[in-house]
C-alpha positions in Angstrom: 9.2 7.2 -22.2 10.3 3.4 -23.8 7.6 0.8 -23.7 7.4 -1.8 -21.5 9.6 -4.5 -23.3 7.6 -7.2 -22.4 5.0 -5.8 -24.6 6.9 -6.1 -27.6 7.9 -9.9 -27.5 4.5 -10.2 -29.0 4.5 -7.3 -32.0 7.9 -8.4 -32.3 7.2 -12.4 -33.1 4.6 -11.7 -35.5 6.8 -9.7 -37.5 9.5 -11.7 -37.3 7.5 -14.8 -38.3 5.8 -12.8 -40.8 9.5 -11.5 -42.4 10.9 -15.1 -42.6 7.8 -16.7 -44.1 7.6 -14.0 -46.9 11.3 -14.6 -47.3 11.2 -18.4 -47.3 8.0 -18.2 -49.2 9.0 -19.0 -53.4 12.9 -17.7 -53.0 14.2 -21.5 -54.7 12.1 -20.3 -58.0 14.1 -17.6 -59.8 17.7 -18.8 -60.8 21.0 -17.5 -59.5 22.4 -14.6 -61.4 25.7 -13.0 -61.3 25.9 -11.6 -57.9 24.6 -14.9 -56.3 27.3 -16.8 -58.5 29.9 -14.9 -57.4 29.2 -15.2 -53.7 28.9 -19.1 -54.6 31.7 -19.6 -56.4 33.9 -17.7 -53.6 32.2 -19.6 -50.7 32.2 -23.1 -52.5 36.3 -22.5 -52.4 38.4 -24.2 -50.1 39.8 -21.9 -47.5 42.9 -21.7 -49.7 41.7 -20.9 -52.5 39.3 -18.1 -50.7 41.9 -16.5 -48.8 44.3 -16.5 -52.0 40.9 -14.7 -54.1 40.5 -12.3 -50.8 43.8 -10.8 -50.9 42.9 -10.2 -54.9 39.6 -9.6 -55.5 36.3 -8.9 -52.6 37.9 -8.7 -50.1 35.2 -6.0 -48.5 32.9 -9.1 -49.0 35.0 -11.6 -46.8 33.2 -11.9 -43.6 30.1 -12.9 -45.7 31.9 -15.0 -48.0 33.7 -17.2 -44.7 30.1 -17.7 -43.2 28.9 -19.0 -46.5 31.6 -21.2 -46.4 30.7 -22.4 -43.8 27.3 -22.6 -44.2 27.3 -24.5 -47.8 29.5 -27.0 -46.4 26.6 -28.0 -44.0 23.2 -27.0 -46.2 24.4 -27.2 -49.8 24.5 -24.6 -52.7 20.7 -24.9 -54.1 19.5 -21.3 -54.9 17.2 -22.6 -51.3 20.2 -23.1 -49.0 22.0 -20.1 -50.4 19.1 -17.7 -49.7 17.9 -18.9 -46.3 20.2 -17.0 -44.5 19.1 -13.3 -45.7 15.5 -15.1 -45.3 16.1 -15.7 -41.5 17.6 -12.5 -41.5 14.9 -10.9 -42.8 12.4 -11.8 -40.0 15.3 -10.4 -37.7 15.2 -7.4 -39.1 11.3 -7.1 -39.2 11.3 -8.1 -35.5 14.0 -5.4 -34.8 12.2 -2.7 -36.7 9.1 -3.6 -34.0 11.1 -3.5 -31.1 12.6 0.1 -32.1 9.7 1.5 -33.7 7.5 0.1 -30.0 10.2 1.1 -27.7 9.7 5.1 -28.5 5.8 4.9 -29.6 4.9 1.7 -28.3 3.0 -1.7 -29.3 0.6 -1.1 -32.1 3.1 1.0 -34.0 5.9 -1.6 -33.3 3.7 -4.2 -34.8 2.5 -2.1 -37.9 6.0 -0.9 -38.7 7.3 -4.4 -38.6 5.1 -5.8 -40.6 5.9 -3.1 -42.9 9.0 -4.1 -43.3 8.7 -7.7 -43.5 6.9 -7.1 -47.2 8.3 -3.5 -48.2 9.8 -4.0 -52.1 13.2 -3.4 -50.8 13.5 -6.7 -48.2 11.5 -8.8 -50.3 14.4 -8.4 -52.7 17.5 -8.8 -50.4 15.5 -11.7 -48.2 15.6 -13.7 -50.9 19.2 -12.6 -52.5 22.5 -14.9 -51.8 24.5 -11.6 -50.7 24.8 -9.9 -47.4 22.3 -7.0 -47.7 19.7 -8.6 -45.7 22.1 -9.1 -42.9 23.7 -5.8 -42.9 20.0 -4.4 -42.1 19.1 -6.6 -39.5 22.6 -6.3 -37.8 21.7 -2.2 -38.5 18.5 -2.2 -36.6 19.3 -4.2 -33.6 22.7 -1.8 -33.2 20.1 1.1 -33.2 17.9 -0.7 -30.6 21.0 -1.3 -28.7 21.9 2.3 -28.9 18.2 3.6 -27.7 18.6 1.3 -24.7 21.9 2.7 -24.0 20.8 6.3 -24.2 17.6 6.0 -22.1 19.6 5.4 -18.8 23.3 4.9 -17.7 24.6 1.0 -18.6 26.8 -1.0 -17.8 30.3 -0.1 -19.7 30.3 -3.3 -21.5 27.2 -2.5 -23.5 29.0 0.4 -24.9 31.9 -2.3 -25.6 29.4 -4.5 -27.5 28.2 -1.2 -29.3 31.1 -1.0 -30.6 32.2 -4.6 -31.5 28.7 -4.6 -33.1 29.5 -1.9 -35.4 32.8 -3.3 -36.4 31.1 -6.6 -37.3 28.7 -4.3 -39.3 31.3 -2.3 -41.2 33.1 -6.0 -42.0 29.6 -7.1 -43.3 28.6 -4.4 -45.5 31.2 -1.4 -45.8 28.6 1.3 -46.0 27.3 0.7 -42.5 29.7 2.7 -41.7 27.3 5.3 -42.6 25.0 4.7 -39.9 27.6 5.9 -37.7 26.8 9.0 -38.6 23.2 9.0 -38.4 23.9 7.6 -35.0 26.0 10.5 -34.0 23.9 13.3 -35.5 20.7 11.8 -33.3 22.8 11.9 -30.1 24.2 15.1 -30.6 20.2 16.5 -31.2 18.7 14.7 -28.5 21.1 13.2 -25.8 24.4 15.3 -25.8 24.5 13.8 -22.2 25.8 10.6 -23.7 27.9 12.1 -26.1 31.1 11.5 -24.8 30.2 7.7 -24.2 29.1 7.2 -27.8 32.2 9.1 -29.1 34.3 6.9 -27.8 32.3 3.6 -28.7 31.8 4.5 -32.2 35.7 5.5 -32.2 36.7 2.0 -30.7 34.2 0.3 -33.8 35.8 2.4 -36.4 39.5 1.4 -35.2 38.1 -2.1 -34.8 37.0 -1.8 -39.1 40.0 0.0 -40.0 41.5 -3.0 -41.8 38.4 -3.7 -43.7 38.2 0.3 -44.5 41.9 -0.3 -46.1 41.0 -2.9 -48.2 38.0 -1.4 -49.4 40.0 1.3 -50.4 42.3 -0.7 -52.0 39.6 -2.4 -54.4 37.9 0.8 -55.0 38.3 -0.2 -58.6 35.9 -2.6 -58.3 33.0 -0.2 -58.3 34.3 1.7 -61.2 31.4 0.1 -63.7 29.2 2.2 -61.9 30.2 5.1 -63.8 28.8 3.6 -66.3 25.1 2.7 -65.5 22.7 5.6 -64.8 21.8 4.5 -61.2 21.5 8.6 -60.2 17.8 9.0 -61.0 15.0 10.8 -58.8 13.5 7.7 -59.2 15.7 5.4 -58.0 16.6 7.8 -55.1 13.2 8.9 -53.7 11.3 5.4 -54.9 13.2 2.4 -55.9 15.4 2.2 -53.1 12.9 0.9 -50.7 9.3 0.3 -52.5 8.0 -0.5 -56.1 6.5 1.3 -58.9 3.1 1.2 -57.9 3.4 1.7 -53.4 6.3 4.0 -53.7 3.9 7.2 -54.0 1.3 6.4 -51.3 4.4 5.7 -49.1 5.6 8.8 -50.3 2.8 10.5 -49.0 2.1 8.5 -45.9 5.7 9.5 -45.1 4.7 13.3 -45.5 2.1 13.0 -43.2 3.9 11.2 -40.7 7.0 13.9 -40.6 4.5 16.6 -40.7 2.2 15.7 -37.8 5.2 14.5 -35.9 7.2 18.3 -36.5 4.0 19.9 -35.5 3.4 17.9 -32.5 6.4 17.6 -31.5 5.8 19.0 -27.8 2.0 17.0 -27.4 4.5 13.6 -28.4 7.8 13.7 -27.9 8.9 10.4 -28.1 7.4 10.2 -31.9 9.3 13.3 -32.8 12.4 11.5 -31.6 11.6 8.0 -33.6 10.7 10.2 -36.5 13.6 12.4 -36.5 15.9 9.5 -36.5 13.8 7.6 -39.2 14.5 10.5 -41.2 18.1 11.0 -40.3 18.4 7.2 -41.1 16.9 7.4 -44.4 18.4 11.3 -45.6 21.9 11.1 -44.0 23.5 8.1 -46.2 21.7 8.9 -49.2 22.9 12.4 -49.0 26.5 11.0 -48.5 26.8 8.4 -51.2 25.4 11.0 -53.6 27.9 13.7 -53.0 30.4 11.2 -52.8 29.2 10.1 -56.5 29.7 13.2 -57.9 32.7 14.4 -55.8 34.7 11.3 -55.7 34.0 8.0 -57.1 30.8 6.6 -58.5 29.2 5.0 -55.3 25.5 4.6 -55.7 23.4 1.7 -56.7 19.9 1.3 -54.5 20.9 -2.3 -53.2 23.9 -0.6 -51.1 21.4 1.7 -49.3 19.6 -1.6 -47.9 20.0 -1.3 -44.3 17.9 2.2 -45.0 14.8 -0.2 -45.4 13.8 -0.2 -41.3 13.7 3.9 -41.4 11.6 3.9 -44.2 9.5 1.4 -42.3 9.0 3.3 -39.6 8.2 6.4 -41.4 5.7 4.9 -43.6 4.3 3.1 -40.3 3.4 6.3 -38.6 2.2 8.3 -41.6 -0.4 4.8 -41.5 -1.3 6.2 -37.7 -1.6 9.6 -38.5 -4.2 9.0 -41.2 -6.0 6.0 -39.1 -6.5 9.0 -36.5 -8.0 11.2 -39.0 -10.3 8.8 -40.0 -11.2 7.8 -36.9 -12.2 11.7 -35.9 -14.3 11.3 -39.4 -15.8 8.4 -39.2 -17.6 5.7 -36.1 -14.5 3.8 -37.1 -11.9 3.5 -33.9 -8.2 4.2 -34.4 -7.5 0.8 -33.9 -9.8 -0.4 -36.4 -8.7 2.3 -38.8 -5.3 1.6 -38.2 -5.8 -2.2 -39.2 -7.9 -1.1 -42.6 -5.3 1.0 -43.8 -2.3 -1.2 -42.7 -4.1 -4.2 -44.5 -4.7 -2.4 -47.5 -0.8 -1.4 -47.6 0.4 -5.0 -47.2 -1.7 -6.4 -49.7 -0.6 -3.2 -52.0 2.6 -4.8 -51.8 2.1 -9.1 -52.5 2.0 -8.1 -56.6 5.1 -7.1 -56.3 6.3 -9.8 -54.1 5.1 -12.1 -56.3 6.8 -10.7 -59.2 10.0 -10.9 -57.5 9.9 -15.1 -56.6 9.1 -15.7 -60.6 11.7 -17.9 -62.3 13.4 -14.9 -64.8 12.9 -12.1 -61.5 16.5 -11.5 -61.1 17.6 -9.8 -64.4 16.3 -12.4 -66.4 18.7 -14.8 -65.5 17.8 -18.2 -66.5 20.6 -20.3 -65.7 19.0 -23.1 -64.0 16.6 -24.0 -66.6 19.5 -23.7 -69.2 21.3 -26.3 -67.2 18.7 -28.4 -66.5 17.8 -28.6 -70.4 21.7 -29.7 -71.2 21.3 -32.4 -68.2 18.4 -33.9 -70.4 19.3 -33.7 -74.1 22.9 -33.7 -74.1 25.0 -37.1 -74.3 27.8 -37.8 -72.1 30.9 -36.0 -73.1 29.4 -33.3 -75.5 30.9 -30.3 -75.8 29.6 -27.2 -75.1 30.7 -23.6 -76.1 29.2 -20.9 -73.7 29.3 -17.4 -74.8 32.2 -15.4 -74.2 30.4 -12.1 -75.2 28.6 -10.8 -72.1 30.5 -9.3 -69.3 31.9 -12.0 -66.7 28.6 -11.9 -64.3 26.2 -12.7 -67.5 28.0 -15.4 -69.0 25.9 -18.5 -69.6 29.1 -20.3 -68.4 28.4 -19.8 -64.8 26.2 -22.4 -64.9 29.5 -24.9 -64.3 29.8 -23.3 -61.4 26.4 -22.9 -60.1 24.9 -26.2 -61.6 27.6 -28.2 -61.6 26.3 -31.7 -61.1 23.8 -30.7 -64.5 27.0 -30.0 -66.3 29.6 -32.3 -65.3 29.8 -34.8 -67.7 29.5 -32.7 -70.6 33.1 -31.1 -72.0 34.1 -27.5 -71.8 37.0 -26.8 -74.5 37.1 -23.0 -74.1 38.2 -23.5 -70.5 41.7 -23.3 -69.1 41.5 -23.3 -65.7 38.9 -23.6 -63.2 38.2 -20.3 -61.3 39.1 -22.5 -58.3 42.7 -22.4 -59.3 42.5 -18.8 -60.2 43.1 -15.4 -57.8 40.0 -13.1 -59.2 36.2 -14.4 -59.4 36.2 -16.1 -62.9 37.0 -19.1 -64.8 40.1 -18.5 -67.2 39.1 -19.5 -70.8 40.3 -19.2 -74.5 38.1 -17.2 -76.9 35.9 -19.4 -78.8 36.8 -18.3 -82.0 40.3 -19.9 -81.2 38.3 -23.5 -81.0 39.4 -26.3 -83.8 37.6 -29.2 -85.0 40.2 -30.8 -82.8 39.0 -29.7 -80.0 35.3 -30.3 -80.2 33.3 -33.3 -80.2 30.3 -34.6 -83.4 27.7 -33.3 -81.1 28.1 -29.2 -79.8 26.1 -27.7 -77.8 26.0 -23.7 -77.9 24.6 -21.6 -75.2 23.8 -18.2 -76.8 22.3 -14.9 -75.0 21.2 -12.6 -77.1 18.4 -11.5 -79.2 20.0 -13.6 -82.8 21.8 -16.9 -81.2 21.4 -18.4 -84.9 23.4 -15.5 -86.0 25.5 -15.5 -83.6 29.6 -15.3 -84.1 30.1 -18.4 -81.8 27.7 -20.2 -83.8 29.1 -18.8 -87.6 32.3 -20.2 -86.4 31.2 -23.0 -85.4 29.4 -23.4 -89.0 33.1 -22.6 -90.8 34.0 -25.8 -89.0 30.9 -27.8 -90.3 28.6 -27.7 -87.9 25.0 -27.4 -88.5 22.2 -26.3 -86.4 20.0 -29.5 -85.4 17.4 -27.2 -83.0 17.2 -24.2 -81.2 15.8 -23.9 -77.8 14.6 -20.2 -76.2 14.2 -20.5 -72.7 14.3 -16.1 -71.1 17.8 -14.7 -72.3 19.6 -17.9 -73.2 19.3 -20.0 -76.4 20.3 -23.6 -76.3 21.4 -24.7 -80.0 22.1 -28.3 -80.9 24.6 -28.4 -83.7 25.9 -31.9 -85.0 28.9 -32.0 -87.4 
């Protein structure tokens, strides 16, 4: 039996309100790094230039990169602007998670799973994160909502046509929500094979809708190949780190245990939260299960950030393992269920502000300091200074991304490695020279060299630029980047 929606606008507000603030909350602090500077520099492209770098390089990333077009030209780049839309997106996906977890198990769960959400590790990372994780899981959770509502009773046949529009615009967002299909399909097939038939053939009308974006993602299956290469396949990672930190991830664990337990045993006593539970768990197991067999059968696939729009399941699962207890302490103790309920759901949420707060520092997204690098150039370095960025690090950890970034810091400062902007270019990156190719010629009395590294002093950059005469005037550590002043 679905709640009453009117009695979720309520549970519903607060955690939405509650999922934008801690999104908004501290996410200008830590600097861009190199996934955030590639969806700049692709949005901050004419519409030329982006469609000419979609038909060569992230292309699966299109639809986010065209509303981020359009959404710099009217906010601005700042690391602010860039992240408010996975911020807002973030309370809509906490206010979704209320409305599905109330709709089968009604109010006070909707409010505790959605607030849940709104601070789990997993969204505080991707509501404050220039990329389109945050809006993949809220587009997720509303589709399931929409899909409840459409299994409950007969609807009208466009609902099933928005259904499947819906997923379409999910699969052009974020490629692997294609996978919720299938947790979709598996949960009508157990509990409404009434409806069947109708979701068949709206999931079927989605998929066709997504078939180009399912070509191209096969064609830039390449792109992924570094994966191979980093040992993302942990039981850590897979059972953990994909939704909570460190420290909450085994009381979630647990209270996740409980939940499914109870909710198995009593299956019959409370239907409805067998249903919500089952498809909490289908929601979490199924795409895990898939990308991992698809890592090991077929291409290296895995990395916890694509399993984002798991976070509402694990939510909801960690929400009712927080009722089960608070009605075992309740039988214990004078303490009320609904008193119990708010003890142990306040504890949880404050369990989680550490790591929240960890994750809005100024180095919290793999060290990157790029802002302060650039902001230290803007007040030490004269007008047209050079400066040699180091070519060493792979293309999403070079220090020159600050030109693209921070340009205005930058701009009146010269670049001699460069060749052409990666405006003018068809892949992500800025075509340069090596810098060991660099003359006297070509440099200016004052160099600046941006180092990252643990020996910048040492480095080769700044050994060549010594061969040419240069010495070092100071050396300035800021996280991972070293900002040497070398006059000739």
């Amino acid at each position: 039996m679905s709640a009453d929606p009117a009695r979720l606008r309520r549970p519903a507000l607060v955690a939405g309100t509650v999922g934008l603030v801690a999104g908004v909350i501290g996410s200008w602090i830590p600097s861009f790094w190199g996934d955030e500077a590639a969806s700049v520099m692709s949005a901050s492209r004419t519409w030329p230039e982006l469609w000419r770098m979609l038909q060569t390089v992230d292309g699966v990333h299109g639809a986010y990169y065209t509303f981020l077009h359009l959404w710099i030209g009217l906010f601005g780049a700042s690391e602010f602007a860039v992240r408010l839309p996975s911020a807002i997106a973030a309370g809509f996906l906490a206010a979704g998670t209320a409305v599905l977890a109330g709709r089968l198990c009604g109010p006070r769960l909707a409010l505790t799973a959605g607030l849940v959400v709104a601070l789990l590790p997993r969204t505080a990372v991707m509501a404050a994160e220039a990329r389109s994780y945050a809006i993949g899981s809220a587009i997720a959770v509303w589709l399931t909502v929409l899909l409840l509502a459409l299994l409950e009773r007969r609807r009208p046949w466009w609902l099933w046509v928005a259904y499947a529009a819906g997923m379409a615009a999910a699969i052009y967002v974020f490629l692997y929500l294609a996978l919720l299909l299938v947790v979709h399909g598996v949960f009508v097939l157990l509990f409404h094979r009434r409806a069947l038939g109708r979701w068949l053939a709206g999931a079927a009308a989605g998929v066709l809708l997504a078939l180009p974006i399912v070509l191209v993602a096969d064609a830039e299956r390449n792109q992924i190949g570094f994966l191979a290469y980093r040992d993302y396949i942990t039981p850590l990672n897979v059972l953990a780190l994909q939704w909570f930190d460190p420290v909450t991830a085994w009381p979630c664990g647990a209270l996740i245990a409980i939940g499914a337990i109870v909710a198995v045993r009593g299956r019959r006593r409370d239907p409805d939260g067998f249903r919500l539970n089952a498809l909490a768990l289908l929601w979490l197991g199924l795409p895990t299960a898939a990308v991992l067999i698809g890592s090991v059968l077929l291409t290296p696939m895995y990395t916890v950030r694509y399993l984002s729009f798991c976070t509402p399941a694990a939510a909801i699962l960690v929400a009712m393992g927080v009722r089960t207890a608070a009605g075992w302490i309740a039988r214990c103790t004078p303490l009320a269920a609904t008193t119990a309920t708010g003890i142990l759901l306040a504890v949880g949420l404050v369990a989680f502000i550490p790591n929240l707060l960890v994750l809005r520092g100024p180095y919290a997204k793999d060290g990157s300091d790029w802002r302060e690098a650039a902001g230290y150039l803007h007040a030490h370095a004269a007008r047209g200074d050079a400066v040699v960025y180091d070519d060493r690090p792979k293309d999403s950890e070079k220090p020159r991304l600050i030109t693209a970034v921070h340009p205005a810091d930058v701009a009146r400062l010269g670049d001699p490695a460069l060749l052409a902007p990666f405006r003018t270019q068809p892949g992500l990156w800025d075509r340069t020279r090596p810098n060991d190719a660099l003359t006297g010629a070509d440099l200016t009395p004052r160099v600046w060299a941006l180092e990252r590294g643990p020996d910048p002093e040492g480095s080769p950059d700044v050994r060549h630029l010594e061969s040419l005469g240069y010495r070092i005037l100071s050396s300035h550590r800021i996280n991972v980047t070293t900002v040497l002043h070398l006059e000739r």
